[in-house]
C-alpha positions in Angstrom: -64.4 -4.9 12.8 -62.2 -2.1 10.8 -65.2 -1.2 9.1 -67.8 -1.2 11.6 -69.4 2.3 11.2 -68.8 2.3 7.3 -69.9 -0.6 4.9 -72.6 -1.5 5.9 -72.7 0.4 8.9 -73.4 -0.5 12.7 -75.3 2.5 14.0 -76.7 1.2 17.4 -75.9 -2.3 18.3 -72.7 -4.0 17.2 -73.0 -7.7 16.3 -69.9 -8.1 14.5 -68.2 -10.3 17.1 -71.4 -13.0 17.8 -71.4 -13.0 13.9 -67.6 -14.0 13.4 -68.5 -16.5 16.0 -71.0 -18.0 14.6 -69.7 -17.7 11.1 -66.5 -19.5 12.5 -68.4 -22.0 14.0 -70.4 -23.1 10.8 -67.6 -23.2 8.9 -65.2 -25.9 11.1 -68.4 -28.2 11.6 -67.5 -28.9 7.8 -65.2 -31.6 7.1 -64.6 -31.3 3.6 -63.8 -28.5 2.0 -61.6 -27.0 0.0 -60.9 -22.9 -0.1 -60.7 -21.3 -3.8 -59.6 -17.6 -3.3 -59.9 -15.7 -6.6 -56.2 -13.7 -6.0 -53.0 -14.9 -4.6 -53.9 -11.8 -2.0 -57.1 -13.0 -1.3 -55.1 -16.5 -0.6 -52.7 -15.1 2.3 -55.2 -13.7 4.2 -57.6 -16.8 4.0 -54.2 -18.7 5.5 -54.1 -15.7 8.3 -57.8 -17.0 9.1 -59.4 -19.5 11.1 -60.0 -21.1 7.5 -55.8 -22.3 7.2 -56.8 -25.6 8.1 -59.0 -26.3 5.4 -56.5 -26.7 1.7 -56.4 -23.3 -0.1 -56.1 -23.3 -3.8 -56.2 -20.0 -5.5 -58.1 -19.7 -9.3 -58.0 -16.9 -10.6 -61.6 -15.4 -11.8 -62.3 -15.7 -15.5 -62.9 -13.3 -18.1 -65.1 -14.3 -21.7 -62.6 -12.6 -24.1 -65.0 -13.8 -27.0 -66.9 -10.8 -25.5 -64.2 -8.7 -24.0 -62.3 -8.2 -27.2 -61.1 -5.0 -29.0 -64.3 -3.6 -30.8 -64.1 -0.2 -32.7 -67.2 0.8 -33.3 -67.7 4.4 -34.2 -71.8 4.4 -33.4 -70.2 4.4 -30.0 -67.9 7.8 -30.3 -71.4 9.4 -31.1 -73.3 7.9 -28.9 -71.1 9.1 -25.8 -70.2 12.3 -27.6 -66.4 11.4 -27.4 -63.5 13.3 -28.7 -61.8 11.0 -30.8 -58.5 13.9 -31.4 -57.9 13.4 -27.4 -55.9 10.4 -25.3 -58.9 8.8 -23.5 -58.3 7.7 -19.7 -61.6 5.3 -18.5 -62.7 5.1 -14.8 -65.5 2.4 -14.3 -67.0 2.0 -11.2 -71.0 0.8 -9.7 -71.0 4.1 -7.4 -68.8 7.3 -7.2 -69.4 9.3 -4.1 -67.6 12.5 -3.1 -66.7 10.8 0.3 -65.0 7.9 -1.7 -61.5 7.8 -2.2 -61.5 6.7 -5.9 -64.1 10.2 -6.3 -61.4 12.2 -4.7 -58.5 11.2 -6.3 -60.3 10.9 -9.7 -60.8 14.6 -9.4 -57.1 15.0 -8.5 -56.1 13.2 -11.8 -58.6 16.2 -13.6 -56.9 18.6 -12.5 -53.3 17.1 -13.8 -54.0 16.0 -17.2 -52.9 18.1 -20.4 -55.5 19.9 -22.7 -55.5 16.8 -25.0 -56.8 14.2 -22.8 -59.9 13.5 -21.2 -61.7 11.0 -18.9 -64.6 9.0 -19.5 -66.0 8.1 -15.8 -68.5 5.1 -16.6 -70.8 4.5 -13.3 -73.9 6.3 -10.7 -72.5 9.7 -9.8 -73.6 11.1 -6.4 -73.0 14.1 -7.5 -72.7 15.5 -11.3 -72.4 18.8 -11.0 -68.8 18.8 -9.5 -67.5 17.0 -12.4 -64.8 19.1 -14.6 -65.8 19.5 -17.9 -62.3 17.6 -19.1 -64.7 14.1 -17.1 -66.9 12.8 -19.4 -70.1 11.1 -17.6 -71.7 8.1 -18.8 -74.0 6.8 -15.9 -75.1 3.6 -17.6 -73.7 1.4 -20.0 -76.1 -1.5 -21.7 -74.2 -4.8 -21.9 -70.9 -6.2 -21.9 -70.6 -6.1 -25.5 -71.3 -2.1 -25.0 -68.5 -1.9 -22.3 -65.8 -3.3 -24.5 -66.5 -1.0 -27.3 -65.9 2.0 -24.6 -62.5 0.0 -23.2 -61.6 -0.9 -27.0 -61.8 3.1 -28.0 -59.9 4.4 -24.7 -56.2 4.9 -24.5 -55.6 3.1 -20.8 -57.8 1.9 -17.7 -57.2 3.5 -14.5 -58.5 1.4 -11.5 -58.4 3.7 -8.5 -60.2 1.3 -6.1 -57.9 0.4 -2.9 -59.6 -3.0 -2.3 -60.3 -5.7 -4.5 -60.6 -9.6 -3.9 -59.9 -9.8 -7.7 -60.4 -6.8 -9.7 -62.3 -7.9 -13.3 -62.7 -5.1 -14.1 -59.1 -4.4 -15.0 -58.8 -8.0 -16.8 -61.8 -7.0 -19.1 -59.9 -3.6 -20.3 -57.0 -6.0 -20.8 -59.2 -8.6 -22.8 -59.9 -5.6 -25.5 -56.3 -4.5 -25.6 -56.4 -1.2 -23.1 -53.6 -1.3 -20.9 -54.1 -0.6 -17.1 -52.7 1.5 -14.2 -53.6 0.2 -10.7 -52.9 1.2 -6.9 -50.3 -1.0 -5.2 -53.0 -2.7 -2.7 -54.8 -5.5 -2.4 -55.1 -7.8 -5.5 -54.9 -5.6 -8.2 -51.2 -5.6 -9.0 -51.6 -9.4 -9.8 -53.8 -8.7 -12.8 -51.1 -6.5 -15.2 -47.7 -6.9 -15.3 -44.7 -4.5 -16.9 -45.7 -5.4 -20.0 -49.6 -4.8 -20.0 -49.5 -1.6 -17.3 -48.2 0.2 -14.1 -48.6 -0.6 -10.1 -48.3 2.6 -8.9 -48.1 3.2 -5.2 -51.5 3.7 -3.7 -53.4 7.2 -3.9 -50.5 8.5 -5.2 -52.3 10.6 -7.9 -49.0 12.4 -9.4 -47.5 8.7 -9.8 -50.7 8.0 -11.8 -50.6 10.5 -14.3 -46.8 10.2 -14.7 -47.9 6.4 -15.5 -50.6 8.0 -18.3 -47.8 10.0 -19.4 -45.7 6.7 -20.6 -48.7 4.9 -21.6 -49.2 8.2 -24.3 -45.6 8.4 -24.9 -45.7 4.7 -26.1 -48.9 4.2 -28.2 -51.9 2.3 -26.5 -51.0 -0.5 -29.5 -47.3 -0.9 -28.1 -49.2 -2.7 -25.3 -52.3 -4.1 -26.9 -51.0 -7.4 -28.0 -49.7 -9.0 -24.7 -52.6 -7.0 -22.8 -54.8 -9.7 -24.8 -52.2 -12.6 -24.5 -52.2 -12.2 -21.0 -55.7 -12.2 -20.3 -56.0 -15.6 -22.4 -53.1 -17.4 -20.4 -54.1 -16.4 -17.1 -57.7 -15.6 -16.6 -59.4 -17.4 -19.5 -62.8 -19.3 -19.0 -62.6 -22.5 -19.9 -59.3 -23.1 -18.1 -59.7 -21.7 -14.7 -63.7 -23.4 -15.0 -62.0 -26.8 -15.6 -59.4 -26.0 -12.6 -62.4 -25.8 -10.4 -64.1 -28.5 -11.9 -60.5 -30.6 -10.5 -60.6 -29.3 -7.5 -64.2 -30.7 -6.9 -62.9 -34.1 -8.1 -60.6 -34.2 -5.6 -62.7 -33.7 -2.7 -65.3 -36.1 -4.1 -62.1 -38.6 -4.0 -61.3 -38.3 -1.0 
C-alpha cells in the first residue's frame, strides 16, 4: 500500500494485504456487474485491476448548474470583506494543512502574485496565522448557492490538489463561468479544456501563476461563456443520471 503510514495511517499492524484479499474476493463472487468510473483516469486504472473483467463504462459525475450558475451578489463582497479593485484567484478545499502539498504550494503562489491580486482560500485551516495577508480566509461557506456567488465574483479557480477521481469542484467554478487552472495529474485535466483553462504540469507553481497571468491578460468574460457551455454538454445532471439509469437496464437485460 503506497500510502500505508499516511491516509489513514497504519501505525502498528498492517492489514492492507488481507483487506485487498478479501475485498478482491467479494468482488469476483459477483456475477453481474458493471464498473462506472467517474473519469476516463479513474477508468484505466479500474482496467489495470482485478476488476477488468467486469464491463467498465465511464459517466462522468454531474453538476446542478441551476445552482452552480454565475451569481453576483454584492451582499457577498461585504460579507467576506473582498476587494472588488483586485483580480481574485479562489482555492477551495475541506482541510489545508501545512504538511499538505496544496498548503505549500498555495503559499508559493502568495509569494508570486502582483499587488493587485489576491486569494480567497475557502476551507478548515490548520494553521491561520501563517497565512499572508494578500490570502483571504473564509473557513466556512453556508450552502451551495453561497459557494457560487464566491466562484461567480472571482477571476479563475486554481485546483492545486494532485489526486482526484473526478474533481467537482473544478466543474462547479466552471458551471458559474470562472475559468480553472489544474495540475497535470490524475483526473483533473479532463474537466477544462483550452478553451475553459490551463493543465499546467504538476506543482509547478511558476507555471501556475504564468497561467493566472493569461487568464488576467484576457478578461475572466473572454472564457465565461464556453466555461458554462461545457459544463452543460459534459457533466450535466439529467444526462449523465439517465446514462446510469441505461447502464442499469442493461444488466437487468441481461
Amino acid at each position: 500500500c503506497p500510502q500505508l503510514k499516511k491516509y489513514h495511517p497504519s501505525l502498528f499492524f498492517d492489514y492492507s494485504k488481507e483487506m485487498y484479499v478479501d475485498k478482491k474476493n467479494w468482488f469476483m463472487s459477483i456475477q453481474k456487474m458493471n464498473i462506472i468510473p467517474v473519469s476516463n483516469w479513474l477508468a484505466s486504472e479500474v482496467e489495470q485491476s482485478f476488476l477488468k473483467k467486469y464491463p467498465i463504462t465511464p459517466i462522468y459525475n454531474w453538476i446542478n448548474h441551476s445552482i452552480f450558475k454565475e451569481t453576483i451578489d454584492r451582499e457577498v463582497i461585504k460579507r467576506y470583506n473582498i476587494d472588488e479593485n483586485k483580480f481574485t484567484i479562489v482555492l477551495v478545499g475541506a482541510i489545508w494543512d501545512v504538511k499538505d502539498v496544496k498548503w505549500q504550494d498555495a503559499l508559493k503562489l502568495a509569494t508570486m502574485i502582483d499587488k493587485d491580486m489576491q486569494i480567497l482560500m475557502i476551507g478548515n485551516v490548520s494553521s491561520p496565522k501563517l497565512l499572508p495577508k494578500n490570502i483571504k480566509h473564509i473557513p466556512y461557506v453556508n450552502g451551495k448557492e453561497e459557494l457560487a456567488k464566491i466562484y461567480s465574483i472571482s477571476d479563475v479557480y486554481i485546483h492545486l490538489s494532485t489526486e482526484d477521481t473526478f474533481g467537482k469542484v473544478i466543474a462547479e467554478a466552471l458551471s458559474c463561468g470562472t475559468p480553472a487552472i489544474v495540475y497535470n495529474s490524475t483526473a483533473c485535466p479532463e474537466i477544462i479544456d483550452n478553451n475553459s483553462g490551463f493543465v499546467v504540469e504538476k506543482r509547478n507553481v511558476k507555471e501556475v501563476f504564468m497561467a493566472v497571468s493569461k487568464i488576467k491578460e484576457k478578461g475572466r468574460s473572454s472564457f465565461s461563456k464556453h466555461c458554462r457551455e461545457r459544463v452543460i454538454k459534459e457533466f450535466d445532471l439529467k444526462t449523465n443520471i439517465d446514462l446510469t439509469i441505461q447502464v442499469y437496464k442493461k444488466l437487468l437485460k441481461t
